[in-house]
N, C-alpha and C positions, 0 to 999 in steps of 0.2 A: 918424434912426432911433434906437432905444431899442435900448442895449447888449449887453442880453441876445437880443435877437431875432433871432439868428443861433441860438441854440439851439433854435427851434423850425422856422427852417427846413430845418436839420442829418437833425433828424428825418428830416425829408419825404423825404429825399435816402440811400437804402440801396444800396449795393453792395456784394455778397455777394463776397467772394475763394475762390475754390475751390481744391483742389492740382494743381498740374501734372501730366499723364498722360503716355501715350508717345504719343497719335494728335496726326498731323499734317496740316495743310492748307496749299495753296500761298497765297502772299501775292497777292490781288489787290487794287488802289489803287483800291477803289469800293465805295461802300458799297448795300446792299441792304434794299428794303423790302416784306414783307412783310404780309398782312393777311389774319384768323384769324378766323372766327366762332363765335361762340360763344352760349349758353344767353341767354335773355331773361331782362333783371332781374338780370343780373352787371355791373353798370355801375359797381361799384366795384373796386378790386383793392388790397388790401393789403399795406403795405410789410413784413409779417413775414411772408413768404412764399412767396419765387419764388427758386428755384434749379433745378440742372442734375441728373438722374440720369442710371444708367451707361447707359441705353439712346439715350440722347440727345434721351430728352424732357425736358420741363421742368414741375417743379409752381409751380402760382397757386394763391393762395387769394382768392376772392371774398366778399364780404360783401353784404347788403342790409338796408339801416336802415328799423328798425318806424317806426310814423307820430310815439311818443312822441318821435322826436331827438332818442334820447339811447342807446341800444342796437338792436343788430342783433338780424334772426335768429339764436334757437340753434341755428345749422346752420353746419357747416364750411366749405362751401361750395368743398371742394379740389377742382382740375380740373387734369388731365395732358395736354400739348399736347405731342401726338406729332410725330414727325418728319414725319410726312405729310400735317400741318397740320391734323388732325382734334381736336377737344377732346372730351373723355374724363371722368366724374368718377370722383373717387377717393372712396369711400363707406371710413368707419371703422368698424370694425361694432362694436355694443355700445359706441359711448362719448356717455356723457351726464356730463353734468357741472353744476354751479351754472348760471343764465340769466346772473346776474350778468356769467359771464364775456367775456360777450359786450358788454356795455357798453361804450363810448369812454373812451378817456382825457381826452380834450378835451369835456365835453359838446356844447358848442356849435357843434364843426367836425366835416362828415359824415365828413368825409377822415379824420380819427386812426383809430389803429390804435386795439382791444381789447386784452381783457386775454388773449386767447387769442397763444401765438408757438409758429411751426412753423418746425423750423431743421433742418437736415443736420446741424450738429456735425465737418462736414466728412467725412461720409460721404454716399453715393450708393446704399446700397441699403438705406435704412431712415430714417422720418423720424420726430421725434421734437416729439410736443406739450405744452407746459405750461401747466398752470391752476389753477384755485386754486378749494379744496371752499368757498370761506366759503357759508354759510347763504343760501335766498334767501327765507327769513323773518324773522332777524334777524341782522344783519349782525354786531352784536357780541359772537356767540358764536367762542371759539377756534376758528383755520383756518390753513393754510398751502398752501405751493405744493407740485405734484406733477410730474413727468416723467412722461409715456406714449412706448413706443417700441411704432411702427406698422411692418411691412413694407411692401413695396407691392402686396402684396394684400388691404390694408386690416385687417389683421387687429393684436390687440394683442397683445405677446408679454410686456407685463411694465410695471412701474409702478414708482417712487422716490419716497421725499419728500425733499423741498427743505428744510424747516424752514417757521418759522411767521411768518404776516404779522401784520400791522394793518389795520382800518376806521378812516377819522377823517374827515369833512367829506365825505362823500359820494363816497370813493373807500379803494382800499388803496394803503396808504402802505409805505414799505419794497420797495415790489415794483423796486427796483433793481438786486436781486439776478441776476447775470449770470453767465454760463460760461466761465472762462478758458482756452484752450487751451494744452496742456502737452505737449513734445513727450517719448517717452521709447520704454522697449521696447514697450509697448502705448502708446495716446495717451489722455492721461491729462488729463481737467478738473476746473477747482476753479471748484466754484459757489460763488460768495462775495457775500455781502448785511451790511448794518450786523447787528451782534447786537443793539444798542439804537437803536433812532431816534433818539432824545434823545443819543446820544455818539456822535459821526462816528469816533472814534481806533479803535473797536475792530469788525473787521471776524470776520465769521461763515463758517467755511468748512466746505465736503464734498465729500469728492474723489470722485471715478468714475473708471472706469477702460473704455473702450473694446477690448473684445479684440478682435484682426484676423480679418481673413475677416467674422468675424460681424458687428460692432460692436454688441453686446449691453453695456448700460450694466454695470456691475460697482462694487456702492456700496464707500468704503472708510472709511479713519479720517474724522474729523470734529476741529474746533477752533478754534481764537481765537485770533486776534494781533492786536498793538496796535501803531501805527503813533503815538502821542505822541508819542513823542522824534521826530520828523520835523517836529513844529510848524508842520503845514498851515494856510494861509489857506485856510477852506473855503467862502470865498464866490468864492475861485476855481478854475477848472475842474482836473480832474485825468484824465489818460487814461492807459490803458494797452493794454498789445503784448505780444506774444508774442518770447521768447527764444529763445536758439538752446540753451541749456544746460539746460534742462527748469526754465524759471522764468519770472517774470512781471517788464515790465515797467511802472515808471508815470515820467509826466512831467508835472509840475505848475508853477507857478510862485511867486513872494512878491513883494508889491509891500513899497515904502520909501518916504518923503516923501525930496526932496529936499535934502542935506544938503551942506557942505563940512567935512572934514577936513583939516587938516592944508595946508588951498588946493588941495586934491582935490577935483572934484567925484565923490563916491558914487554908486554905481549904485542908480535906481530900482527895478530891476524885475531879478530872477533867476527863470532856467529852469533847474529839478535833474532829475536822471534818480537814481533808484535801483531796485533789485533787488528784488525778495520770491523768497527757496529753500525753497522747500519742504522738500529735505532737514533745513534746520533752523528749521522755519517763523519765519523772521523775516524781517526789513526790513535790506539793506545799506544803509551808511552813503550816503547819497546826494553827488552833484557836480554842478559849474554846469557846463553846455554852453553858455552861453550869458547875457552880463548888459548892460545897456546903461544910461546915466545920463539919457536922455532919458527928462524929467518927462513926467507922466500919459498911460504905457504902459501897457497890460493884451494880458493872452495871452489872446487868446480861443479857439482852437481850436490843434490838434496830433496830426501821426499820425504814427507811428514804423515801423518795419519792418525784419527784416531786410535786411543788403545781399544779396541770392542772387549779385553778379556781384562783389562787391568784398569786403571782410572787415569785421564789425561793422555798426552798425546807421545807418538815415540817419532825419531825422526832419521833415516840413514843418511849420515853428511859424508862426502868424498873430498879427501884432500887431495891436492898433491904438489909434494914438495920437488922444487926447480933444483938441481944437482948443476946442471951444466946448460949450456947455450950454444950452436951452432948459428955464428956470425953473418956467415954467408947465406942461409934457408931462412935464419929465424926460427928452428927448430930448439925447441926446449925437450930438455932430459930429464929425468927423475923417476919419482916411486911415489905410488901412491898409501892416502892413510884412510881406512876406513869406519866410522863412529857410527855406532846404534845408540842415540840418544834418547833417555825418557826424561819428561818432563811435565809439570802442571800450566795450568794457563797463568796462577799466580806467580810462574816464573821461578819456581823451586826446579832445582832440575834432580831427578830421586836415581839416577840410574847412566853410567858412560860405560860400554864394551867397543876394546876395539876389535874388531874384524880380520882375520889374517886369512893366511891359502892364497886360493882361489880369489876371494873379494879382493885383495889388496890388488891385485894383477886386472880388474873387472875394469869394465868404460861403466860399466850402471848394474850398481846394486837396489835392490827394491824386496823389502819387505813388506811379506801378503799376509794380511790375519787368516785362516779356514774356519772354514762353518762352522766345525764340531770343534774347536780349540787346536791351538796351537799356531806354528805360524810358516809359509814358506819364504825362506830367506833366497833371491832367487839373484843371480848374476850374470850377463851377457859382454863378450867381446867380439870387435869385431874381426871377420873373416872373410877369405874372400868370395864373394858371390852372397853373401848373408851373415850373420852372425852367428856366432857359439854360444849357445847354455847351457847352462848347471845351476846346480842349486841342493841346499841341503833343508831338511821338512826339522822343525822342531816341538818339545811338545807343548802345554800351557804353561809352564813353568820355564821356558824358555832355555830347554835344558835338548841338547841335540839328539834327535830320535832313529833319522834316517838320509840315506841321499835322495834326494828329488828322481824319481822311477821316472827316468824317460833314455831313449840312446844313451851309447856311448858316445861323446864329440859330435855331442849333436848340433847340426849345420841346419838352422832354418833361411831358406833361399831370401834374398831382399824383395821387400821392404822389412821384413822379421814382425809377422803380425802375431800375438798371443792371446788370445782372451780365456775370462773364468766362465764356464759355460754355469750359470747359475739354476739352471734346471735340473743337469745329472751333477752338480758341483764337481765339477773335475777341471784344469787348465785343456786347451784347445791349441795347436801352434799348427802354423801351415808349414809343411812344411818344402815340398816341391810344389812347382807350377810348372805346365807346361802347353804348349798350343790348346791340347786337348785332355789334361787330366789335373787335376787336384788333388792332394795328398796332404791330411789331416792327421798327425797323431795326439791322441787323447788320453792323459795321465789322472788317475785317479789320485785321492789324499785320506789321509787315514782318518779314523772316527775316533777322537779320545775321549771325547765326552759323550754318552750314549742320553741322546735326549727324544722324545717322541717329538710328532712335527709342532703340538703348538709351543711345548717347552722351549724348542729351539728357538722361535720367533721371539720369545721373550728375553733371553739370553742377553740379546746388545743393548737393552735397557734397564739390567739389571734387575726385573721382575723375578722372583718367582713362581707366583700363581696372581690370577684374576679370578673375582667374582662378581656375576658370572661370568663362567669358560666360555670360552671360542665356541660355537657353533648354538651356544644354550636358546630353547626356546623361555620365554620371559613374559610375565605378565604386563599389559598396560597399567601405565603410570608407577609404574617401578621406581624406585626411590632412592638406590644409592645403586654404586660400584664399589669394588672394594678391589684392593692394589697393594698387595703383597711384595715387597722389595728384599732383597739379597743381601743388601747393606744398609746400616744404617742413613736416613736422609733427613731432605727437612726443606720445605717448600721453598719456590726458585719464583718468578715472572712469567713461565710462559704456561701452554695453555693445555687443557684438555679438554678436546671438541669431542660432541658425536654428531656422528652423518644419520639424514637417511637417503638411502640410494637402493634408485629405481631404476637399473639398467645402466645407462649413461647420464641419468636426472638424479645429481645429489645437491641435497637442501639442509643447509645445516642446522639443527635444532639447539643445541646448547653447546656454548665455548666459554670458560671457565679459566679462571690465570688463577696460580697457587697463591696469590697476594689475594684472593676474595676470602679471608678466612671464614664467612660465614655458611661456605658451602665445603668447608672443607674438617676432619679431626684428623689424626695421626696420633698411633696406638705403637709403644713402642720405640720410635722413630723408626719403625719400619712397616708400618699396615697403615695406608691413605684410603681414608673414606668419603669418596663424592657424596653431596646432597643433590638429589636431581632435580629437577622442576618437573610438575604433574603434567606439563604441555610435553616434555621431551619423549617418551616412548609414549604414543596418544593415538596410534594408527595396527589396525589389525594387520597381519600377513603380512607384514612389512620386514624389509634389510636395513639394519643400522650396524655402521661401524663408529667404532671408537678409537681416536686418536690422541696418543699423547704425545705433545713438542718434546724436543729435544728443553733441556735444559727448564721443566716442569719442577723437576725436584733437585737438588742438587747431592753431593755424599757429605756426610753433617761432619766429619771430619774433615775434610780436607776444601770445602766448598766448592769441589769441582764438578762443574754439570752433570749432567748424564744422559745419555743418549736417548733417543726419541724410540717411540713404539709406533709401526706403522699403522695405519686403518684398515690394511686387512689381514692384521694379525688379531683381531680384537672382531670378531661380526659376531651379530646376535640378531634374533629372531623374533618377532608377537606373532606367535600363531595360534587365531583362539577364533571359535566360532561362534563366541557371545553375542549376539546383537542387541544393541543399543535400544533404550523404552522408546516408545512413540514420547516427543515433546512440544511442545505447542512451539508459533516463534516467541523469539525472544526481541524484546525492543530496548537497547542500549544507548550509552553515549559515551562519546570519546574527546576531549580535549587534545586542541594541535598546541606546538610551543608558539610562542611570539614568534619565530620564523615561521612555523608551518601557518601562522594567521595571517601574516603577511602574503605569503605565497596564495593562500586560500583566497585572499579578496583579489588580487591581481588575475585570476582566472577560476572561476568556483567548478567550471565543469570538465576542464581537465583534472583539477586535481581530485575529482571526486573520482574520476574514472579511471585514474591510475593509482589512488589506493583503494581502489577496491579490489583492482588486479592483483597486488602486491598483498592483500593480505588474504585473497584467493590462495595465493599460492603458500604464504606461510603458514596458514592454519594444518593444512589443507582445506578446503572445503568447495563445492563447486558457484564459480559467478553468478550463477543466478542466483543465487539465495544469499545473497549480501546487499542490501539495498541502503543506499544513504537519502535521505529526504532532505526538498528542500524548504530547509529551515538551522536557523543558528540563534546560540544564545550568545552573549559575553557573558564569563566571569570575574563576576564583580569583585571576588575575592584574589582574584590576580590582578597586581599592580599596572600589567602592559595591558587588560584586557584580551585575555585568551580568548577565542571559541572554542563553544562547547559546541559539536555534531554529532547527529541520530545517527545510530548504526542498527538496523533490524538485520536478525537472522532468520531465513524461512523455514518452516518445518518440512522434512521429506518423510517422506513413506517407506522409502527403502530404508530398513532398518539397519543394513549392513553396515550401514552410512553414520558418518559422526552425527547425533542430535542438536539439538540448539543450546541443552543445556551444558553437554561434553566441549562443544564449540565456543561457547562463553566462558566458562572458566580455563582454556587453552589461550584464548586472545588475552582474558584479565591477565593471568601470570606470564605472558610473554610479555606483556606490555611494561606490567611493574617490574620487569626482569630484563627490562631493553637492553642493557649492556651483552647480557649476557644469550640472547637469543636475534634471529633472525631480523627480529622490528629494528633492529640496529643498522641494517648492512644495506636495506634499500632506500631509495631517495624521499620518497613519501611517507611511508610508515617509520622513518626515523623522525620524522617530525611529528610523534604522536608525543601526548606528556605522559612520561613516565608514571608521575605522581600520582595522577589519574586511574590510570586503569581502563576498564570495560566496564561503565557501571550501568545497573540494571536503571528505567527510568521507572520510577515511583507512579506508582495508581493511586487512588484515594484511599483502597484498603490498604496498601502498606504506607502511604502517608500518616493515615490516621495510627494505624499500628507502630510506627514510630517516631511520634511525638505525640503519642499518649498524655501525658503530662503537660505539654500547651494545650492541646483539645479538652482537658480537664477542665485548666484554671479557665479558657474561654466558657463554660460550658457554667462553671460556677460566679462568673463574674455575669454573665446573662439570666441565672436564677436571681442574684442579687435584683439585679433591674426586676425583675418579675415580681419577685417579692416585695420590692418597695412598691411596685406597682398595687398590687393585693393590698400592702398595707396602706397605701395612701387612701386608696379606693373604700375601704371598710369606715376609714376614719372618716374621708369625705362624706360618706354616705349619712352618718350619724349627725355630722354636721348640716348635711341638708336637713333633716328630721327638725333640726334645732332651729336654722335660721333660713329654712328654705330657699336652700341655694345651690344648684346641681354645678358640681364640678366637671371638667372635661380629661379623665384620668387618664385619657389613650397618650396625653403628653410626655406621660411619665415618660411610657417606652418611648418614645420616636425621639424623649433627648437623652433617655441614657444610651438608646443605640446609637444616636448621632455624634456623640462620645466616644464611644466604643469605636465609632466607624471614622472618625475623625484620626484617631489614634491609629489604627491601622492601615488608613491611608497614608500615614507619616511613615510609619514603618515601610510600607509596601515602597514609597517613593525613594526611602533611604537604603536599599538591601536590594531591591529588585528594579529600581528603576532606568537601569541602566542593561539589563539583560535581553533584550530585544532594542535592535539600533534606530526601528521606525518609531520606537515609543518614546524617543527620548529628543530632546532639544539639543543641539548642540551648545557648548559653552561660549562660545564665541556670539551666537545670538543674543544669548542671554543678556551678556556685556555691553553689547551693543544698545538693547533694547530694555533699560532696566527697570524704567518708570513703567513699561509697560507689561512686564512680567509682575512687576509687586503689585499692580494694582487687583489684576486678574491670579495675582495664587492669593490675596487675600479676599477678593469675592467667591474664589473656590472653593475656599478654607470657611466659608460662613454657612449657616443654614438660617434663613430669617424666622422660618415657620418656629424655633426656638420662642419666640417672645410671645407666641403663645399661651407659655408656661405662666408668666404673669396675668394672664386673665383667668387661668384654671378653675381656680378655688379647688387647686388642691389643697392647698395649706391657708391657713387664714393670713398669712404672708402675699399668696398670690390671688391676689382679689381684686385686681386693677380694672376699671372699666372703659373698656377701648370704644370709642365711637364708632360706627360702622363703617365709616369710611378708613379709617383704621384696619379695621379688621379685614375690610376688603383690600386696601395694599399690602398686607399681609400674606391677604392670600393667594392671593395673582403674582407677588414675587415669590412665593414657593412655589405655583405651576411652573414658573421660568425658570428657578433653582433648579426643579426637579428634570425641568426638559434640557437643560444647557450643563446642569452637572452631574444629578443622578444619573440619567440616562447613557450618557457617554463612556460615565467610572464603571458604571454595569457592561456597556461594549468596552471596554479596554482590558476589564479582567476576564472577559470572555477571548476576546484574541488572544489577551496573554496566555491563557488554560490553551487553546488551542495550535499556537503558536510556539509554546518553550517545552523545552526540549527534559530540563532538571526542574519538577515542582515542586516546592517545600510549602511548608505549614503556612506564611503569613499571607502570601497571595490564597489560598486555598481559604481563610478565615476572612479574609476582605471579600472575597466574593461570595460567602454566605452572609456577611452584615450588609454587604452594595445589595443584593437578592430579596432580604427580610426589610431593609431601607426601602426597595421599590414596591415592596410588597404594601405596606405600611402605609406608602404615600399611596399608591393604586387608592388601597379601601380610604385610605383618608381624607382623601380629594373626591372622591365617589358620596362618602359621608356625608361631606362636606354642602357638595353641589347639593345632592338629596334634601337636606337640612333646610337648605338656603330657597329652594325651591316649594319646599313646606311651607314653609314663613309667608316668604313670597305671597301663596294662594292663601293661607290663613288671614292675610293681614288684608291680600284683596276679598278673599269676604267678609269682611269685619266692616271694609270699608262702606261694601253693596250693602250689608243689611244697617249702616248708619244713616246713608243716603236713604232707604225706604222707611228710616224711624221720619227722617226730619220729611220725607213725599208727604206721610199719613200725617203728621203737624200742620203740614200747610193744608191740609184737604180737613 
C-alpha cells in the first residue's frame, strides 16, 4: 500500500465524542440491531453530520449527487431520527448559500463529503452550519467561511465570519481551518486556519465564546501566532487535543537519518508534545514522549486525550516501519508499531504499552474512556465497501475485561460513521444504507464503577461530594460551598462561577479564580471552602448553577490540573416564601473612575440611561425604581477629580419584591466586589469605583450622629463666646454703676462668631470648595486675574462692623470714642458687608445643602454660623436703625423745646 493512504481512509472513519450526562442505563452483554426507513433517494449519508440531541434523537444528513459527479443537490438534506424510529426532516428556513458548496472534495469518489460541515460544537440544542460565500460565477473573486447557528426549529438566530479562503485548481484550498475546543467559564473555541497558504509556521486564529444555557456563538479577539521556533517537518502529520487547562494540544513528530555518535546509535524518529495558552498566545516549549533508533519509522496517526480516571493525558501513536519499497507504484511495505502512551503536561511521561494482535494490523486505533470506568480500546481497517471493527473493553485499572460485543467481522458500509450515543451511553455504528432503509446496531458497555447519577457527574473532576448537593433547596444569602476532592489538591488560576438562569437568561452573579485567597480555605488539602458574597444567592424561587473551570485546583503532587465540573452538574435552588418588610426608598451615591468621569461629561444622558439599564439587570431589580438625579459632586479627595452621583432606590409594595434595603446592600457588595461579580463585565457599571461602594447619603440626624464629637467641641467653643459674653456683660454693668457708661455687649457675640465664622469659611473653601463645578472659579481665571481676586477675597475675608468693638466699653481697653460720622461709615459698610457678603455666603451654603450629593460636618456648621451671623445682623441693623431713629426724634425735641425757651426770652 502507498503510505499516505491511511489518510484517506481516516477520513471515512468519524466518531463524534459527545460529554457525559447524568442518564443511565443498565449494562447488557448483547448488542442490538435496528432498522429505519427513510425518504427515497437518501442513499447517501454523510460523515459531517450525525450526532445525538437532548431529546434523544439523532441528526443525519443526506446528500444526492447530480448526474455531473462532481456535486450534489443544494439541499441540506438534514433528517431527525426520533426515538420512535420515525424519520423526520429538519428544513432550515431561509438558508441559501453558493451551489459551489455543495461540490465534493474528492471529485471522483461519490462517498466525499462537501464543503457544507454540520457539528454540535458539543452542544445539543443548537446545530451549527459552515460554508463558504465564494461566487458561483467566478470563482476568483474574494470569499471566506461563515458559521450559521440553527435551533431545532430550523430557524437561524445569527451568522459569524470565519476569515477568508482561496480557489486554486478547481477546489478551495486553505479550508483546513478547524475549531478547537477550549474548556473555561463559558466553553470557548478557537477557529484556527493557516494565515498564508504558502507559510505553514503562521497559524490564523478567532476565538468564540459559547455562553451556557444558550450556546449562542459570541465572536471575540482575533490573531496570529507562529509556531517557527518549533521547526516542524511538515510533510509529517501533526494532530491536536484538547487540555485540561483551557489550552491546546499538538503532537507531531521529526524523522533523522540514521547516525552513530559517540558508538551511540541516535534515534531516528522523535514524538514532541507541546502546549499553545491562549492566555499568552503562544507555543510552550515542546518535549519527547517518546523516540526510538529504529531506521525508517514514520508516525503516521495519533490521538491524545485526557486521562478522566488517572491524572494527565494518554496518547495512541501508530508507527510504521518501511521494510521494502516498490519502484515502479511507489508503494511502501512494512508492519506497523502500536504505543499507548501516558504522560503529564510537565512532560514526565509515567507509562509506554505497546499494542499487538489486532492493533498492530489496525489503519486507526482510538482509545475511549466509559462513563462508569474503564476504557474501549477500539480499532478499524479498511474493507471493501466500508470498514472492519473490533475492539477489546478494559477495566479502570487498564487490565483487559472483555471483547468489544458487537458482530462477528463486522463491516460498517462507507463513510463508516460511529458515535457514543450519550443519553443511553452505548456506541451507535450505521451500519447498512440503502435507497430505503437504515440499519443501526447499538452496543452497550459494562458498569464497573456503580455510581448514582449525581456521583457520576463529579467523577471527571475528581470531586467526591458537594455541599450543598445537586438539586438542594438553600437559603438566601448563603455563605459558602464546600468541595470535597478525591485527591489531594491545592488551588490552581481558574475560576469558579455561579449562574443564575432563567430559562435561556443566565446572569452571572459571582466568579471567583483559586489565586483570590481571601474567598477561599482548604481543610486537608482535600475540602475547598468558597466564601460567598451576600449579593450572590439574593433572589427567591430562583435556579443557579454552579461551575467549576478546568484547572481551578490542581493534584498537589503532581501539579497537574484537573478537570472542570460542568454547570449542570452543580443546580441549586431559593425556594422560600418569606417576603421582604415594607422599606422606605433609599437615597444613595456612587462614584464613577476617571474614565467613567470622562465618559459621564462627554454625554450625561446616555450614560445615565444606560447604567441604569445595566444595574436593572444586575441587581435584579425593575427600572423604574432606580432613579439617578440631576446633580454631581467632585471628589476632592481624589486626585483626578472623580464624580460622585445620586442613585435613589424606590420602595415597592409588592413584598415579594427585593426592598430597597435588601437592594442596597446587594449593589454595595457587588460593587466593593467588582472583580468578582457582574459590575465588572458590562460597559457602564465597570466604570463605577470599586472603592466606593453604594453609600447611603447622610441626613442631618445621621450627620450629627456621626460626628458627634465636632458638633460637641462646636457646641462648646460657642458656650465659650456665650460665656465671655455673660461675663463681659456683668462686669460692664458694674462698671457703668461706677462711671456711668453703658457698654454695647451684643459685640462680644457678632465677633466671636465672626471668628468662628471666618474660620469655617476657610475650611468650608479648603475641603469643599471644589465639590460642585458651578461653585468654583476655574484656576486659570484666577491667574489671569490676580490683582483682582486678592483684593476681593480680602474684602470678603473682612467684617468692618468688627471695630465696633473698640467703642464697646466692654473692657475699659475699649472705650474709643468714634464721631458720628465714623460711626455712621461703619455702619452703612456693614449694610453693604452684609448685602454683598453675608447674603450670598448664606445663598451658596444653601445651594450647596441643596445641591451635593455627600454632606459632611463643615458645610453643615457653616451654615448654622452664616444663619446665626444673618440672624444677628437682621436684629442688629433693626437695633440699630431703631436707636438711631430714637436719637434722631430725642434730639429734634430737645431742639423744638430750646427754640420755645429762647421764643418766651425774646417775648
Amino acid at each position: 500500500m502507498k503510505l499516505n493512504s491511511n489518510e484517506n481512509l481516516r477520513s471515512l472513519f468519524i466518531i463524534f465524542i459527545s460529554a457525559l450526562t447524568i442518564f443511565v442505563t443498565t449494562y447488557a452483554s448483547a448488542y442490538t440491531v435496528n432498522t429505519y426507513s427513510h425518504s427515497e433517494g437518501d442513499a447517501y449519508i454523510s460523515p459531517m453530520g450525525y450526532f445525538m440531541l437532548k431529546d434523544g434523537s439523532r441528526l443525519l444528513r443526506f446528500y444526492r449527487p447530480l448526474n455531473n459527479e462532481r456535486c450534489n443537490e443544494p439541499d441540506l438534506h438534514i433528517r431527525l431520527l426520533h426515538e420512535n424510529g420515525t424519520i423526520s426532516p429538519l428544513i432550515v428556513q431561509n438558508f441559501s448559500v453558493p451551489k459551489f458548496n455543495f461540490c465534493r472534495l474528492d471529485d471522483g469518489d461519490v462517498l466525499s463529503p462537501d464543503y457544507i460541515i454540520i457539528t454540535d460544537l458539543g452542544r445539543n440544542n443548537l446545530i451549527y452550519i459552515l460554508y463558504y460565500n465564494i461566487s458561483d460565477t467566478d470563482y476568483n473573486l474574494p470569499f471566506g467561511r461563515f458559521i450559521v447557528e440553527v435551533d431545532l426549529d430550523g430557524n437561524i438566530l445569527g451568522e459569524n465570519w470565519l476569515g477568508y479562503n482561496n480557489y486554486y485548481d478547481g477546489h478551495i484550498i486553505g479550508r483546513l481551518g478547524t475549531f478547537k475546543f477550549i474548556f473555561d467559564s463559558y466553553d470557548t473555541f478557537y477557529y484556527m486556519k493557516l494565515a498564508d497558504i504558502h507559510d505553514p509556521n503562521i497559524l490564523e486564529w478567532q476565538k468564540f465564546r459559547l455562553t451556557p444555557i444558550t450556546g449562542r456563538l459570541q465572536s471575540g479577539e482575533s490573531g496570529n501566532v507562529t509556531r517557527k521556533n518549533l521547526d516542524l517537518q511538515y510533510d509529517n502529520p501533526l494532530f491536536s487535543f484538547q487540555t485540561v487547562d483551557s489550552g491546546l494540544g499538538y503532537i507531531y513528530s521529526k524523522n533523522y537519518t540514521s547516525q552513530v555518535i559517540n558508538g551511540e546509535l541516535q534515534p531516528t524518529l522523535y514524538v514532541y508534545v507541546n502546549f499553545y495558552k491562549p492566555e499568552i498566545n503562544d507555543f510552550t516549549e515542546p518535549f519527547i514522549i517518546y523516540q526510538t533508533s529504529i531506521p525508517n519509522i514514520f508516525m503516521t496517526f495519533a490521538m491524545c486525550s485526557v486521562d478522566n480516571l488517572g491524572i494527565g493525558y494518554q496518547c495512541i501513536i501508530q508507527l510504521r516501519k518501511i521494510t521494502s519499497t516498490n519502484p515502479l507504484n511507489n508503494e511502501y511495505f512494512g508492519h506497523n508499531l502500536v504505543l499507548d502512551v501516558s504522560f503529564l503536561s510537565s512532560g514526565s511521561v509515567t507509562r509506554i504499552v505497546q499494542l499487538s494482535g489486532n492493533y498492530e494490523k489496525a489503519d486507526v486505533v482510538i482509545k475511549y474512556p466509559l462513563t462508569y470506568g474503564g476504557y474501549l480500546l477500539m480499532y478499524k481497517n479498511s474493507a471493501q465497501n466500508g470498514c472492519l471493527l473490533g475492539g477489546d473493553i478494559f477495566d479502570p485499572n487498564d487490565i483487559y475485561y472483555s471483547t468489544w460485543d458487537i458482530p462477528q467481522n463486522f463491516i460498517i458500509q462507507s463513510p463508516c460513521i460511529s458515535i457514543y450515543n450519550f443519553i443511553y451511553m452505548r456506541f451507535e455504528s450505521i451500519w447498512k444504507i440503502t435507497p430505503t432503509d437504515l440499519t443501526i446496531v447499538s452496543t452497550d458497555v459494562p458498569r464497573f464503577i456503580l455510581f448514582d447519577d449525581t456521583a457520576l457527574t463529579l467523577k471527571p473532576a475528581k470531586i467526591s461530594t458537594i455541599e450543598p448537593q445537586y438539586g438542594a433547596n438553600i437559603s438566601l444569602g448563603r455563605n459558602n460551598l464546600i468541595i470535597t476532592y478525591e485527591v489531594p489538591i491545592s488551588l490552581s488560576v481558574r475560576n469558579i462561577t455561579i449562574y443564575k438562569v432563567d430559562g435561556t437568561n443566565v446572569l452571572m452573579r459571582q466568579t471567583t479564580s483559586g489565586q483570590a485567597s481571601e474567598f477561599f480555605s482548604i481543610d486537608n488539602d482535600m475540602i475547598v471552602s468558597l466564601n460567598l458574597l451576600s449579593s450572590t444567592f439574593n433572589e427567591r424561587n430562583v435556579e443557579y448553577h454552579v461551575s467549576i473551570d478546568p484547572n481551578f485546583v490542581m493534584h498537589k503532587e503532581t501539579n497537574e490540573p484537573i478537570d472542570r465540573l460542568q454547570h449542570t452538574s452543580w443546580i441549586l435552588f431559593t425556594n422560600s416564601t418569606e417576603e421582604d418588610p415594607y422599606a422606605d426608598y433609599f437615597s444613595g451615591s456612587i462614584r464613577l473612575t476617571p474614565e467613567g468621569t470622562a465618559l459621564f461629561n462627554k454625554d450625561k444622558k446616555t450614560f445615565v440611561n444606560q447604567l441604569l439599564q445595566e444595574i436593572s439587570l444586575i441587581l435584579p431589580v425593575d427600572l423604574d425604581r432606580l432613579k439617578i438625579e440631576d446633580r454631581q459632586q467632585v471628589d476632592t479627595s481624589t486626585p483626578l477629580g472623580q464624580l460622585i452621583i445620586p442613585l435613589q432606590i424606590e420602595p415597592t409594595k409588592n413584598l415579594s419584591k427585593r426592598n430597597t434595603y435588601n437592594l442596597h446592600n446587594d449593589l454595595n457588595t457587588m460593587i466593593l466586589n467588582k472583580p468578582f461579580t457582574k459590575i465588572s463585565n458590562y460597559p457602564y457599571t465597570s466604570l463605577l469605583d470599586q472603592s466606593y461602594g453604594y453609600k447611603l447619603n447622610v441626613g442631618i440626624k445621621e450627620l450629627i450622629l456621626d460626628n458627634k464629637e465636632t458638633i460637641l467641641a462646636a457646641i462648646v467653643v460657642f458656650f465659650i463666646i456665650l460665656l465671655v459674653y455673660l461675663w463681659a456683660r456683668r462686669k460692664g454693668e458694674r462698671n457703668e454703676d461706677n462711671k456711668n457708661k453703658k457698654g454695647s455687649y451684643m459685640i462680644v457675640l457678632k465677633v466671636g462668631l465672626s471668628i468662628m465664622d471666618f474660620v469655617l469659611d476657610g475650611l468650608f473653601i479648603y475641603k469643599n470648595g471644589y465639590d460642585i463645578t458651578i461653585l468654583f472659579i476655574p484656576r486659570e481665571w484666577l491667574k489671569e486675574n490676580a490683582i483682582i481676586a486678592s483684593v476681593f477675597t480680602l474684602f470678603s475675608a473682612t467684617n468692618v462692623e468688627v471695630l465696633n468693638i473698640l467703642s464697646s466699653n466692654v473692657f475699659e481697653i475699649f472705650s474709643a470714642n468714634f464721631k458720628k460720622k465714623t460711626e455712621s461709615l461703619i455702619f452703612w459698610f456693614g449694610v453693604t458687608n452684609f448685602i454683598i457678603k453675608d447674603i450670598p455666603q448664606f445663598y451658596i451654603q444653601v445651594y450647596y445643602i441643596t445641591h451635593i450629593i455627600s454632606y459632611n460636618i463643615i458645610p453643615f456648621l457653616n451654615l448654622v454660623t452664616s444663619s446665626a451671623m444673618i440672624v444677628l445682623n437682621v436684629i442688629g441693623k433693626l437695633y440699630k436703625i431703631i436707636i438711631e431713629c430714637q436719637k434722631q426724634n430725642s434730639e429734634e425735641g430737645e431742639f423744638a423745646d430750646e427754640e420755645s425757651i429762647d421764643d418766651d426770652k425774646d417775648k
